[in-house]
Structures are given as C-alpha cells and as structure tokens.
MARDO-735023 format. One line per field, with one value per residue: residue number from 1; residue in one letter; x, y, z of N, C-alpha, C, O, CB in turn. Coordinates in steps of 0.001 Angstrom, whole numbers, plus 500000, padded with zeros to 6 digits. Glycine has a CB too. Example, Ala and Ser with C-alpha at 12.3 -4.5 7.8 and 13.67 -1.06 7.14 Angstrom:
% MARDO-735023
n (1 / 2)
res (a / s)
n.c1 (513190 / 512850)
n.c2 (494310 / 497750)
n.c3 (507800 / 507080)
ca.c1 (512300 / 513670)
ca.c2 (495500 / 498940)
ca.c3 (507800 / 507140)
c.c1 (513200 / 512900)
c.c2 (496700 / 500030)
c.c3 (507800 / 507870)
o.c1 (514236 / 513409)
o.c2 (496681 / 501138)
o.c3 (508465 / 508039)
cb.c1 (511308 / 514084)
cb.c2 (495527 / 499402)
cb.c3 (509046 / 505725)
***
This chain:
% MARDO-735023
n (1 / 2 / 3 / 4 / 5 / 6 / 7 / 8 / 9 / 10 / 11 / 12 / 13 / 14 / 15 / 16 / 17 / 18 / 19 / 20 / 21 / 22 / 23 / 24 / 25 / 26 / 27 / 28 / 29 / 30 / 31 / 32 / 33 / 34 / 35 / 36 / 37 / 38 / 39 / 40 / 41 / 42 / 43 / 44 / 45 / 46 / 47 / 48 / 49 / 50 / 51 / 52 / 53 / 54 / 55 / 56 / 57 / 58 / 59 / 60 / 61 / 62 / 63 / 64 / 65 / 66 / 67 / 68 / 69 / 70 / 71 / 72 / 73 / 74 / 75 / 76 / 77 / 78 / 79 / 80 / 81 / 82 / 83 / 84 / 85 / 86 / 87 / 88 / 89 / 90 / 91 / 92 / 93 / 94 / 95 / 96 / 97 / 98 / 99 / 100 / 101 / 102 / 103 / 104 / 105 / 106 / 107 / 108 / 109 / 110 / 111 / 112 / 113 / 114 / 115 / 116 / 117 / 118 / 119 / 120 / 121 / 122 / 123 / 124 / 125 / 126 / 127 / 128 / 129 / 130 / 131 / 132 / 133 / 134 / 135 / 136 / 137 / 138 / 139 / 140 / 141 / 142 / 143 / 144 / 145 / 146 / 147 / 148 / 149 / 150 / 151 / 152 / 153 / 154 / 155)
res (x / x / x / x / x / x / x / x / x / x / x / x / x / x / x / x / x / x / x / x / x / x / x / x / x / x / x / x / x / x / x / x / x / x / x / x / x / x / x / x / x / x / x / x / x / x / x / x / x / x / x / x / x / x / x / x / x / x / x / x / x / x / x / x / x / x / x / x / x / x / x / x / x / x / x / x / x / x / x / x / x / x / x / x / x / x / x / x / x / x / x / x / x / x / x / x / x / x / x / x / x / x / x / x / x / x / x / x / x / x / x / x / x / x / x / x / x / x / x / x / x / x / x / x / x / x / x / x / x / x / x / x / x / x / x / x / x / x / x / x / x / x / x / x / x / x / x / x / x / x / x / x / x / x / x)
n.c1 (089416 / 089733 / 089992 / 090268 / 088617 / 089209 / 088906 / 091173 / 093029 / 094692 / 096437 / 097007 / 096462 / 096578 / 097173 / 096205 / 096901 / 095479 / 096004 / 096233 / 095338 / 097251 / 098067 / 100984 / 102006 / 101651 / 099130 / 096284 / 093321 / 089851 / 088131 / 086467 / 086072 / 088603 / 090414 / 091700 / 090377 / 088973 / 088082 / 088616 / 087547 / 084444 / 082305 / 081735 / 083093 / 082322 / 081871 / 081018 / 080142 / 077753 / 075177 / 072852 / 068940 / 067640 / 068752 / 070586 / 068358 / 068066 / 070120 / 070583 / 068336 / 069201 / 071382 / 070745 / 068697 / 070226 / 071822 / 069927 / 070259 / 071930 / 071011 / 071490 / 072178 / 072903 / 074780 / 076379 / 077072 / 079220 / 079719 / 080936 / 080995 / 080858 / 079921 / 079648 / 081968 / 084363 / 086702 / 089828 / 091132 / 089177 / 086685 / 084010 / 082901 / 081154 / 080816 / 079029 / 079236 / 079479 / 080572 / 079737 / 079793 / 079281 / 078547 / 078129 / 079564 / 080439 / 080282 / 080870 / 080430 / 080761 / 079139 / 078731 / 077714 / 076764 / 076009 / 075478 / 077865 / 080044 / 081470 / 085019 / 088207 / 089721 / 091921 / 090383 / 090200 / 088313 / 087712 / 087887 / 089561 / 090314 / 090286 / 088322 / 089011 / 086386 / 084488 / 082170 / 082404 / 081822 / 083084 / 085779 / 087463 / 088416 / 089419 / 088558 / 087832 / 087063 / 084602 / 081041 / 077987 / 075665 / 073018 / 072280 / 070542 / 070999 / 072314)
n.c2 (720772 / 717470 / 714190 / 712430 / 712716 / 715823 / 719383 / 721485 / 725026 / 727654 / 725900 / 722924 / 719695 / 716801 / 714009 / 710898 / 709147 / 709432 / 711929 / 712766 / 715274 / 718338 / 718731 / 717780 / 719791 / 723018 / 723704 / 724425 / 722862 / 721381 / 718309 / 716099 / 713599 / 711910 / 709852 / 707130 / 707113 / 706617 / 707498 / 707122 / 704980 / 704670 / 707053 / 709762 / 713357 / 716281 / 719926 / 723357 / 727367 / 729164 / 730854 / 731348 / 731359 / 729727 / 728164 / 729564 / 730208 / 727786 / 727007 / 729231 / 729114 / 726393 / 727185 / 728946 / 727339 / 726384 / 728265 / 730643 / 732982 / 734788 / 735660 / 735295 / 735266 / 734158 / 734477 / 733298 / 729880 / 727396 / 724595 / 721106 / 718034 / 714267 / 711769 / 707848 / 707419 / 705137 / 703346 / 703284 / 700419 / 698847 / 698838 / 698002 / 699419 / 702260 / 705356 / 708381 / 711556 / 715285 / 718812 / 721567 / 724725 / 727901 / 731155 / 735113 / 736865 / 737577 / 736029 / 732258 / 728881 / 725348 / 722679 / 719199 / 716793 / 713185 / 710640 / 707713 / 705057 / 703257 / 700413 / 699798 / 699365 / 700948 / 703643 / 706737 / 710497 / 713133 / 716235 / 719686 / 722272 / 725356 / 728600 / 731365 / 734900 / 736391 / 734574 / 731406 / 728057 / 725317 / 722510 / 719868 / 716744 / 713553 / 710091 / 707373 / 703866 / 700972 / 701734 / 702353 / 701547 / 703799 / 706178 / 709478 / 712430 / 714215 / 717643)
n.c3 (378320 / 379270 / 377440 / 380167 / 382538 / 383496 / 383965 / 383199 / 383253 / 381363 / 380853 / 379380 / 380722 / 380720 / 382502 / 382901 / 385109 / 388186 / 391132 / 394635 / 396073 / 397536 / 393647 / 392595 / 391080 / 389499 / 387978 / 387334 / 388391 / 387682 / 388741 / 387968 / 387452 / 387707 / 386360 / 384745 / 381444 / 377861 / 375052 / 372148 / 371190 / 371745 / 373186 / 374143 / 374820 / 375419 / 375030 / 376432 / 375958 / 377435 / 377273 / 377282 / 378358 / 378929 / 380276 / 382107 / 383606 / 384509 / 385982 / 388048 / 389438 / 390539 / 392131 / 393856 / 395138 / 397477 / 397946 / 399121 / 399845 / 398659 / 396928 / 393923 / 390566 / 387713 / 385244 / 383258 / 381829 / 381973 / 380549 / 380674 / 379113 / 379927 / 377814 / 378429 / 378031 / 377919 / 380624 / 380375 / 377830 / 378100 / 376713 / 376732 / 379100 / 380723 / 381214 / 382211 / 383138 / 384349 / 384369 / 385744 / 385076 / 387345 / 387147 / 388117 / 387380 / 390671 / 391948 / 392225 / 390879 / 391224 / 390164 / 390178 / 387824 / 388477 / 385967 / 384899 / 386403 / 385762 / 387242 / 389047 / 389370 / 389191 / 390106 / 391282 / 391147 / 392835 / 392324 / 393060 / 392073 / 391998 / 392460 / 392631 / 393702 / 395961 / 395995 / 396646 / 396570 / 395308 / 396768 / 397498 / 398372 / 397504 / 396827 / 395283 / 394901 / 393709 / 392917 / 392494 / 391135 / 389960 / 389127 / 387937 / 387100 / 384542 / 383371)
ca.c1 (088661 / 090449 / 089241 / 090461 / 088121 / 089557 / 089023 / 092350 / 092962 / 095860 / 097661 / 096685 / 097034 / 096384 / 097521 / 095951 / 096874 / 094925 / 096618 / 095682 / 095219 / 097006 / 098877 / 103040 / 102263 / 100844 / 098368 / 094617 / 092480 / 088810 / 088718 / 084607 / 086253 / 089682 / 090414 / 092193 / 089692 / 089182 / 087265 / 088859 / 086822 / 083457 / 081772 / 081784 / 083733 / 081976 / 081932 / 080305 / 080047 / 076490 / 074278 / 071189 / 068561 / 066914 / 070073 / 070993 / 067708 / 068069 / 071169 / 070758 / 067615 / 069996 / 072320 / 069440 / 067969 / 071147 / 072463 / 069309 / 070739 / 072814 / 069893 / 072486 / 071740 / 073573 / 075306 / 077446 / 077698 / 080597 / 078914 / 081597 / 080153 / 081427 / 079386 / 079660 / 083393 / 084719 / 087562 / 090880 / 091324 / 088227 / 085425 / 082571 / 082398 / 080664 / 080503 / 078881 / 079323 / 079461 / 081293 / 078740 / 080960 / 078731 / 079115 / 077190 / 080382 / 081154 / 080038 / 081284 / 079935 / 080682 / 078041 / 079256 / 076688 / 077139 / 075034 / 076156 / 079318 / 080871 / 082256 / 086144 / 089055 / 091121 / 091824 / 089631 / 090072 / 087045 / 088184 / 087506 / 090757 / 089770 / 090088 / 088571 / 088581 / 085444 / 083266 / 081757 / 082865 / 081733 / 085093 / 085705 / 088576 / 087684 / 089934 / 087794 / 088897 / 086174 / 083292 / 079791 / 077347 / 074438 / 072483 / 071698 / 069891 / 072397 / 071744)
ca.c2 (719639 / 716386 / 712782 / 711824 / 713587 / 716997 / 720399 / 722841 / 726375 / 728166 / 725305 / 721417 / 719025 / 715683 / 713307 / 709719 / 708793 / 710698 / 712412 / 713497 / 716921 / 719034 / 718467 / 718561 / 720895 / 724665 / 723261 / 724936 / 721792 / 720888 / 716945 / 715692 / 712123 / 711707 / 708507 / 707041 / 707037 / 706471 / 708050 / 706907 / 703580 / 705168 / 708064 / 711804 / 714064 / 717917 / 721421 / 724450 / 727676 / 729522 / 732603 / 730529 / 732222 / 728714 / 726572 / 730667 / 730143 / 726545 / 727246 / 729800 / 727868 / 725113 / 727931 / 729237 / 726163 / 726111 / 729045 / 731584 / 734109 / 735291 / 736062 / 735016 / 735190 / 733088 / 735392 / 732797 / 728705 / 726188 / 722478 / 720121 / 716437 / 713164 / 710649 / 706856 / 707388 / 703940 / 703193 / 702460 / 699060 / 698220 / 699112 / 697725 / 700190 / 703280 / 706896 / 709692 / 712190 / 716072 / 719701 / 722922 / 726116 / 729032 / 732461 / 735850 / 738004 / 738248 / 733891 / 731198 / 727355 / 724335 / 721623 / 718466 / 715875 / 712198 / 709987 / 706117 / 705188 / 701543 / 699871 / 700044 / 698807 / 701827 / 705211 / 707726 / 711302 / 713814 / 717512 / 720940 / 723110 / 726763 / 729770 / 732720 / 735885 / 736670 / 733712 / 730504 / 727290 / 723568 / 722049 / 718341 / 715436 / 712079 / 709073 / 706059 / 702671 / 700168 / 702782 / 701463 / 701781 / 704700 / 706849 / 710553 / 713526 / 715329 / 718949)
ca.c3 (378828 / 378940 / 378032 / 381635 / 383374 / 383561 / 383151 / 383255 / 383354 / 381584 / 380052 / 379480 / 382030 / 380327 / 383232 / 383377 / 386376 / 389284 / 392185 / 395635 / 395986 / 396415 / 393150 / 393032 / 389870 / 389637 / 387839 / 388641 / 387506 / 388248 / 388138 / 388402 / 387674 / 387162 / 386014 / 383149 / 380134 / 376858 / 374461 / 371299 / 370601 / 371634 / 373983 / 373588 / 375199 / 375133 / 376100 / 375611 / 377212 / 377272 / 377964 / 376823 / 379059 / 379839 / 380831 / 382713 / 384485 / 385512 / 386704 / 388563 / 390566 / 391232 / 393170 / 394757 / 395977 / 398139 / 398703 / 398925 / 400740 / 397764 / 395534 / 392455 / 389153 / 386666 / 383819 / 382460 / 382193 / 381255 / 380466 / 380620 / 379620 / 379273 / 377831 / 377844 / 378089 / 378970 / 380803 / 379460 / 377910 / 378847 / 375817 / 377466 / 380115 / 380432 / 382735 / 381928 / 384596 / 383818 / 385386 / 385113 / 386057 / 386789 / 387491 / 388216 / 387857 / 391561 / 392941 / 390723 / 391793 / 390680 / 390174 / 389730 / 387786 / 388100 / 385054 / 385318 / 386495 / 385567 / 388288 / 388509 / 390776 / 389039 / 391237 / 390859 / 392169 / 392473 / 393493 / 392408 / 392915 / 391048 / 393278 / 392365 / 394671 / 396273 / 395316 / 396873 / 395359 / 395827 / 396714 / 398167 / 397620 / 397545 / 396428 / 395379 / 394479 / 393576 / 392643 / 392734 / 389998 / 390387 / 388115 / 388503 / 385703 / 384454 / 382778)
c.c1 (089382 / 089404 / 089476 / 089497 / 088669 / 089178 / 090621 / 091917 / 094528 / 096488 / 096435 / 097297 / 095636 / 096440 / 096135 / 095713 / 096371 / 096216 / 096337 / 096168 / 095877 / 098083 / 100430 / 103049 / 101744 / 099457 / 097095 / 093869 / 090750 / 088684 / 087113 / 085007 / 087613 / 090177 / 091249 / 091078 / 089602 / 088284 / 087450 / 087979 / 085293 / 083229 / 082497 / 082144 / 083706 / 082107 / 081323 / 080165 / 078398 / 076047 / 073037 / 070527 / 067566 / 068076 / 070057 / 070213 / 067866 / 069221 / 071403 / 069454 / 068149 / 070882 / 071282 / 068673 / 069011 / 071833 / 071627 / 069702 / 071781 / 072188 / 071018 / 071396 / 072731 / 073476 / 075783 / 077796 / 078148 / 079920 / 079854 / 080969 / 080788 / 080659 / 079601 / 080803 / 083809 / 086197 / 089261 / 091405 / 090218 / 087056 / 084158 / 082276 / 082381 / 080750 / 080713 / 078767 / 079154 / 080016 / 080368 / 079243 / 079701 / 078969 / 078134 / 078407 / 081126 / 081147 / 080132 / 081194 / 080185 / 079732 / 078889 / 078256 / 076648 / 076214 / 075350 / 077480 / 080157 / 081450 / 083565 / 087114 / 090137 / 090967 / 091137 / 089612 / 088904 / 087649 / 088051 / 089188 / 090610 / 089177 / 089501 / 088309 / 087080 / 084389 / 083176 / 082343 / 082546 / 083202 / 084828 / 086866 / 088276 / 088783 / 089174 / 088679 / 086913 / 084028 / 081932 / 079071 / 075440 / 074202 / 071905 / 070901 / 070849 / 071435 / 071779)
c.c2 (718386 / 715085 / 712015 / 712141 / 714634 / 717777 / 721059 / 724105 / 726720 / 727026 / 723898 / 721150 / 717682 / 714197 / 712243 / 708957 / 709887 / 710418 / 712868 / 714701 / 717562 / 718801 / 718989 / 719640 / 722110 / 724470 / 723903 / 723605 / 721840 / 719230 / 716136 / 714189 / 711578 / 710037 / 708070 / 706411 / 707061 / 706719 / 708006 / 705696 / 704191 / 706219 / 709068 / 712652 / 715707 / 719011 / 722285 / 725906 / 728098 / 730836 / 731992 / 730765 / 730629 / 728069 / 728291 / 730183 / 728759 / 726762 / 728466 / 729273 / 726863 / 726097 / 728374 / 728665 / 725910 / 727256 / 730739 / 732966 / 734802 / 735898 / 735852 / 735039 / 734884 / 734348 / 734324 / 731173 / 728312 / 724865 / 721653 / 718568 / 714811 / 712193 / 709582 / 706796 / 706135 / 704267 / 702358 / 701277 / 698179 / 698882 / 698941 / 698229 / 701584 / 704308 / 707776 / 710564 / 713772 / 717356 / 720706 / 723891 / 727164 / 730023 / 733747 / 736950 / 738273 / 736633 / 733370 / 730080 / 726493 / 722984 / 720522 / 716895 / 714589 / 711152 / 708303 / 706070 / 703831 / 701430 / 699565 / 699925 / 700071 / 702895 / 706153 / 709281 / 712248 / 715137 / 718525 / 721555 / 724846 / 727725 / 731089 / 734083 / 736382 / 735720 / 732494 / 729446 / 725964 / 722759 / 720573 / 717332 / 714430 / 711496 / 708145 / 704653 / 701412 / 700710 / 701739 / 702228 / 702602 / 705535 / 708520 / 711566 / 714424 / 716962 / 718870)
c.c3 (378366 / 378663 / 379448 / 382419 / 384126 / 382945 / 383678 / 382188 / 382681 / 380522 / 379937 / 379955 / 381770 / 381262 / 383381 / 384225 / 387432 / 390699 / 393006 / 395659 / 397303 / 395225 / 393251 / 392071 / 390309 / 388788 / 388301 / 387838 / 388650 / 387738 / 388700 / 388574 / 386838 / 387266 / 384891 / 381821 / 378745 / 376139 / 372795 / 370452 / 370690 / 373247 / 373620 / 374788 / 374720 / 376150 / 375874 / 376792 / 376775 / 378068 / 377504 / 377787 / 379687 / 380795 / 382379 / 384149 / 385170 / 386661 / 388009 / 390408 / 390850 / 392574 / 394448 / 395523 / 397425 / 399348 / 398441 / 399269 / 400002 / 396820 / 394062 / 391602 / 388247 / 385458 / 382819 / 382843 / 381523 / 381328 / 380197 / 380628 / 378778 / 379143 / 377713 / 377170 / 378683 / 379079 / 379498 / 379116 / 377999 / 378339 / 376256 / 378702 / 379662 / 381139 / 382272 / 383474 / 383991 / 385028 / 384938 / 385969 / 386053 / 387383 / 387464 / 387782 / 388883 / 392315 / 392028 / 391642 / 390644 / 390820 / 389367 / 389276 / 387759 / 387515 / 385523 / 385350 / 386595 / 386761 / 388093 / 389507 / 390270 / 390303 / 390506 / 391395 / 391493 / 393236 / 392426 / 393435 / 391758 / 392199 / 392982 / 393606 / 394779 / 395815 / 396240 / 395900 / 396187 / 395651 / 397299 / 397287 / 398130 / 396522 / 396820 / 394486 / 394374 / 393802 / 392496 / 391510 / 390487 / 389346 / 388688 / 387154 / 385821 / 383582 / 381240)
o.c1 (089627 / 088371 / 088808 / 089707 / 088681 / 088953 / 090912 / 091204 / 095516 / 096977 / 095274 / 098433 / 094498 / 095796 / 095110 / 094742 / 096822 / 096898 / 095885 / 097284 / 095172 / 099204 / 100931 / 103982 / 101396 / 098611 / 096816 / 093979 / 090588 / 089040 / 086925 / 084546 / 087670 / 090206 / 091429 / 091162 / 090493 / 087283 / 086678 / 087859 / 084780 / 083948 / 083546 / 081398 / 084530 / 082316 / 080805 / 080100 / 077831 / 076438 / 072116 / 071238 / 066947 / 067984 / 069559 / 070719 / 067780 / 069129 / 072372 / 069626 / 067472 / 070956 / 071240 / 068029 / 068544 / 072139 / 072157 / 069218 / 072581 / 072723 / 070951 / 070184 / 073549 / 072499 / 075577 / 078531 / 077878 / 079695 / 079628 / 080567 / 081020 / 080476 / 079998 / 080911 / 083652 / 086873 / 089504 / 092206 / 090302 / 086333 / 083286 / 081478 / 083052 / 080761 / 081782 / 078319 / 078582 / 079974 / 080160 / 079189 / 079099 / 079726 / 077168 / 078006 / 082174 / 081992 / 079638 / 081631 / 079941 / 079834 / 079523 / 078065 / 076388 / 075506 / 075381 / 078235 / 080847 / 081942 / 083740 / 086833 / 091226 / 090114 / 091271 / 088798 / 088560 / 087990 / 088087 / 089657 / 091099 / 088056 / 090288 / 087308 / 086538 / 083404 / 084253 / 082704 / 082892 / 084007 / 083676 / 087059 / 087841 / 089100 / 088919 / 089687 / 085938 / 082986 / 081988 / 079480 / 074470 / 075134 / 071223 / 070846 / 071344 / 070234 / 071367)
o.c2 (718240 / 714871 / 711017 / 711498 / 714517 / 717646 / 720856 / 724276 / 726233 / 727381 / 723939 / 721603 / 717556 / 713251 / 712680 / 708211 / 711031 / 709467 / 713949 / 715076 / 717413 / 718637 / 720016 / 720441 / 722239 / 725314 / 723945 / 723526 / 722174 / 718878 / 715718 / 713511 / 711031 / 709309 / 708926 / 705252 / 707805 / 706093 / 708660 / 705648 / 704237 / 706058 / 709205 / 712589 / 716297 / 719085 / 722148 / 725781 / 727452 / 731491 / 732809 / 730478 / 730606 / 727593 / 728054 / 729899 / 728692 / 726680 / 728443 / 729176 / 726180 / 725712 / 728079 / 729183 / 725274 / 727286 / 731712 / 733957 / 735449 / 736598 / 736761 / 734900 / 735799 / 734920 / 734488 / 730919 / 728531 / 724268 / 721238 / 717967 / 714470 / 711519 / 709520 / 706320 / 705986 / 704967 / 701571 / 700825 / 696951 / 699482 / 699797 / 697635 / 702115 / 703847 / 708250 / 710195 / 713684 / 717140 / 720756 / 723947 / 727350 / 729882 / 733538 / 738107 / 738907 / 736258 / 733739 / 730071 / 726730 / 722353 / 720708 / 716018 / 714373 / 710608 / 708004 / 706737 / 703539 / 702422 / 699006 / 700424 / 700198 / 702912 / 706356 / 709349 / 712291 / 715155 / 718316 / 721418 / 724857 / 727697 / 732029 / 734030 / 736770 / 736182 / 732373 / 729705 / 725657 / 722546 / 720202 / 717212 / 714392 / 712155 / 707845 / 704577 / 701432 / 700350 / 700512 / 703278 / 702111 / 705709 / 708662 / 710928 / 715113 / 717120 / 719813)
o.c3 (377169 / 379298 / 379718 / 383448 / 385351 / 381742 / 384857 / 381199 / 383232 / 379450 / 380344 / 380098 / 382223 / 380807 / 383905 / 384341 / 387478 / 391082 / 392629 / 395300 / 398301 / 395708 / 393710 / 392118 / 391483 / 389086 / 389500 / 386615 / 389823 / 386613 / 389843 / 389492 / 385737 / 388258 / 384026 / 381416 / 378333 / 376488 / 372093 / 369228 / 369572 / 374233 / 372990 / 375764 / 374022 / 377361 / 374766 / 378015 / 375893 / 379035 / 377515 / 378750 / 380751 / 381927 / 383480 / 385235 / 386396 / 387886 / 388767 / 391623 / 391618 / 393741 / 395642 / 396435 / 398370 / 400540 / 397905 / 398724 / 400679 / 395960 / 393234 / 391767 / 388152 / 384974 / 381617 / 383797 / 380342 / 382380 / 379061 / 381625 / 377618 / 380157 / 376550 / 376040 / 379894 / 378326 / 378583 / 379934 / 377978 / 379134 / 376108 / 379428 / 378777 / 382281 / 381888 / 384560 / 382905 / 386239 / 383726 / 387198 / 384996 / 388343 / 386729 / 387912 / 388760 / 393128 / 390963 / 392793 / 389461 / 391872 / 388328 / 390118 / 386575 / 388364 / 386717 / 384644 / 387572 / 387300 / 387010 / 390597 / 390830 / 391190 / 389299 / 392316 / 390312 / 394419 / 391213 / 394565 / 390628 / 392708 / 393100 / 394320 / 393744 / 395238 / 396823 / 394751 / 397328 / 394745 / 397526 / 396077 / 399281 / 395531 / 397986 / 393783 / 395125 / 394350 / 392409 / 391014 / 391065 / 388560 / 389704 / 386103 / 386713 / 383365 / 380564)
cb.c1 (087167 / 091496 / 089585 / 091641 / 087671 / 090409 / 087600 / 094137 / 092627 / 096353 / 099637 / 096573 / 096990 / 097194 / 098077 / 096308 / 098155 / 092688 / 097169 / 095799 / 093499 / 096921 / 098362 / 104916 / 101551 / 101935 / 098691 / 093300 / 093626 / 087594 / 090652 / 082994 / 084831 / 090570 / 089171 / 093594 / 089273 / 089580 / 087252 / 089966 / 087101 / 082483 / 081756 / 079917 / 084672 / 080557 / 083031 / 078528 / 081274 / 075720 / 074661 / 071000 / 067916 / 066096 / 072823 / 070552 / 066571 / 068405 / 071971 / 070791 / 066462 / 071367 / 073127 / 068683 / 067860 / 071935 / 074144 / 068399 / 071294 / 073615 / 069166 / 073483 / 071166 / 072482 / 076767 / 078731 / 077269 / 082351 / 077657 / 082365 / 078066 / 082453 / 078880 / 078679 / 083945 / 084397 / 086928 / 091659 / 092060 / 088423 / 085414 / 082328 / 083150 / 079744 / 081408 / 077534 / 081031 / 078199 / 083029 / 076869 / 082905 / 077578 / 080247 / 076249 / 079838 / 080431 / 078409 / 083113 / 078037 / 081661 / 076456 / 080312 / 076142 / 077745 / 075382 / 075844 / 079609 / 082231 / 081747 / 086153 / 089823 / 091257 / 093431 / 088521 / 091511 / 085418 / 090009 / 085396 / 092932 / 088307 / 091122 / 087662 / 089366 / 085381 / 083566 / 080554 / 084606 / 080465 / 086580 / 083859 / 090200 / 085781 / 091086 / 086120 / 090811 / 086892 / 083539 / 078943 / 077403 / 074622 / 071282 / 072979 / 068196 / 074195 / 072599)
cb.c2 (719663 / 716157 / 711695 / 712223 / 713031 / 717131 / 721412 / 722210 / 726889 / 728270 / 725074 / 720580 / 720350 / 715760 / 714103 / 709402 / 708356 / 710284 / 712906 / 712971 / 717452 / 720429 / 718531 / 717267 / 720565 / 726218 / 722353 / 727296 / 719705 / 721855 / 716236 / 715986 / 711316 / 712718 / 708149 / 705912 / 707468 / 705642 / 709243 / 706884 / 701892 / 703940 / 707872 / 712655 / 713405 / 718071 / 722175 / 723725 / 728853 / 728387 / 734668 / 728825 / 733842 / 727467 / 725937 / 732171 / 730514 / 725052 / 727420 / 730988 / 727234 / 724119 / 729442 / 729532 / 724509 / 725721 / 728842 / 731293 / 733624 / 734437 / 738276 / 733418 / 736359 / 731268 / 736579 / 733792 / 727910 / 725993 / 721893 / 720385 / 716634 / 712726 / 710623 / 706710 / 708526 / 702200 / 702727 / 702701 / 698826 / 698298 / 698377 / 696385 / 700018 / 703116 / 707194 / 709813 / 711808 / 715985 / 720022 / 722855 / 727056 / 729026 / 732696 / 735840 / 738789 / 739820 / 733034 / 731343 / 727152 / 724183 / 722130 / 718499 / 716063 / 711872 / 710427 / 704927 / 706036 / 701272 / 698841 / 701207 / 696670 / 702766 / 706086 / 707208 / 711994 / 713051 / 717487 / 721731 / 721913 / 726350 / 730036 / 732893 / 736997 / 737785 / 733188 / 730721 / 727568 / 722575 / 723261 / 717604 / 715436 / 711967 / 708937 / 706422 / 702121 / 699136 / 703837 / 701537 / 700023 / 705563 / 705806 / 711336 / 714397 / 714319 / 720257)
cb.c3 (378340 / 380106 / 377075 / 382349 / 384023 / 383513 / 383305 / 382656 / 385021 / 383248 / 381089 / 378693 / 383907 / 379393 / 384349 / 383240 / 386645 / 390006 / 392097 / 396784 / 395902 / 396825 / 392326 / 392512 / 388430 / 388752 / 388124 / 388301 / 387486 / 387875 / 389045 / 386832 / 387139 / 387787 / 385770 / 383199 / 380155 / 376723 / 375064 / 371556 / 371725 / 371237 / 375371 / 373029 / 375050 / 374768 / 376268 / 375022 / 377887 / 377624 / 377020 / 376585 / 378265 / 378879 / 379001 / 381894 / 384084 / 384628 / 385695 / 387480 / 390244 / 389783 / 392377 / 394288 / 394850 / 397137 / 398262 / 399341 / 402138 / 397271 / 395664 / 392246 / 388718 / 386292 / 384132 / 382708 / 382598 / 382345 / 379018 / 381545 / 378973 / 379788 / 377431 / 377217 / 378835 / 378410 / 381876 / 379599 / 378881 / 380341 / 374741 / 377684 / 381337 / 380229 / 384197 / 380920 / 385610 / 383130 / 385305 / 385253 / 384882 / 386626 / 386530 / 389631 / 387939 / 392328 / 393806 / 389697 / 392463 / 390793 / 389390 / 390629 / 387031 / 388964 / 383205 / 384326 / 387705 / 384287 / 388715 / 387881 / 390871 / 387321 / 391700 / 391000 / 392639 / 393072 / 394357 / 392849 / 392736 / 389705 / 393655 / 391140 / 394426 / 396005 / 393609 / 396967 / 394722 / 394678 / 398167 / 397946 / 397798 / 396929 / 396718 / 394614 / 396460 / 394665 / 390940 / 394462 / 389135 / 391665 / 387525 / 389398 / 385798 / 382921 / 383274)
***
C-alpha cells in the first residue's frame, strides 16, 4: 500500500506521478486515488486484512446489494485506508478515500470508498487493474484534473 494512493501486487510500485492506464510497466496495481501525496507531516496511511465475521457480513451485503444473482459470501477482506492524507507540498489539505478487496474464493470485487477529497489542479488517476481468473471485478479509468470536494461513509 503506497502513500500515493496505491495498492501493488508482487513488487512496490511507489510512483507519484499518475499514469493512464494501461501502464508502460508489468506492474498489476489498484490505484483508488493516485495522486502525489504526502503522509509525512500528517494523515494515516493503513491496511489490514480480515475474517472479522461483522466487516465479512457487511461486505458481503454490499456485493449482494449489486450483484444478487451470485449469492456470494465474503471469506476474506483487504481494507486499504487513507486518512487525511494531504497533498504534496500542500499541508493544509486533506483526502481520505479507501480500497476494500473482497473475495469468496472463486468472485473477488473491488469497492472503492471516497471520504473528503480536497480540491486539486494536480492529476489524479482512479483505476483498478487486478485480474483474477474467474471473478467479477469493479474496474473503470478516469483522469481528473481539478477534483471537486464531496463526502461519502467509508467502512
């Protein structure tokens, strides 16, 4: 899990600067809010994975709300969360956002949560790139440039 807003697979993949997808590297990354950030002056930068049978169950009624027709059941989640990470250079800004990987064994989804998000003339890319065989996956690329400020409930 990067302070940029990254997760990687396999290796680190620290990069600062965001890139449209798909990257020039081999790279497997999930990128909720790639950006250049900073997490050294203040905000928290966590992870965790879980079998916690409440978070299991929420999670698995979030899949379900969507995609009923799978009857899933949540074995296994990844909580990626960045809080009140400000931008680089730029202390007095804030964006918490968050990546929740989950998985049954055979469907793996990505939920992507967005908390407040400072307003920001930097580049921003948003993309899920994580293949696994036989599974569903919330995917989407988006390059933003002068992000707008909104609030959502994160997990």
């Amino acid at each position: 899990v990067s302070n940029n807003g990254l997760i990687s697979f396999n290796e680190a993949f620290n990069s600062f600067t965001p890139n449209l997808f798909p990257l020039p590297t081999p790279h497997t990354i999930i990128a909720p809010f790639w950006t250049d950030l900073d997490n050294r002056v203040s905000g928290i930068v966590s992870y965790r994975e879980s079998n916690d049978p409440q978070l299991l169950q929420r999670a698995t009624q979030d899949i379900n709300r969507y995609y009923h027709f799978l009857d899933f059941n949540a074995t296994w989640v990844f909580v990626a969360t960045w809080d009140k990470v400000p931008y680089f250079s730029s202390p007095e800004t804030k964006n918490t956002f968050q990546a929740v990987l989950i998985t049954n064994g055979n469907n793996s989804f990505v939920i992507m949560n967005y908390g407040y998000i400072d307003v920001t003339t930097r580049n921003v890319v948003v993309k899920t790139l994580y293949l696994i065989p036989q599974s569903i996956l919330m995917c989407w690329s988006t390059k933003y440039r002068h992000i707008k400020k909104h609030n959502m409930v994160l997990m």
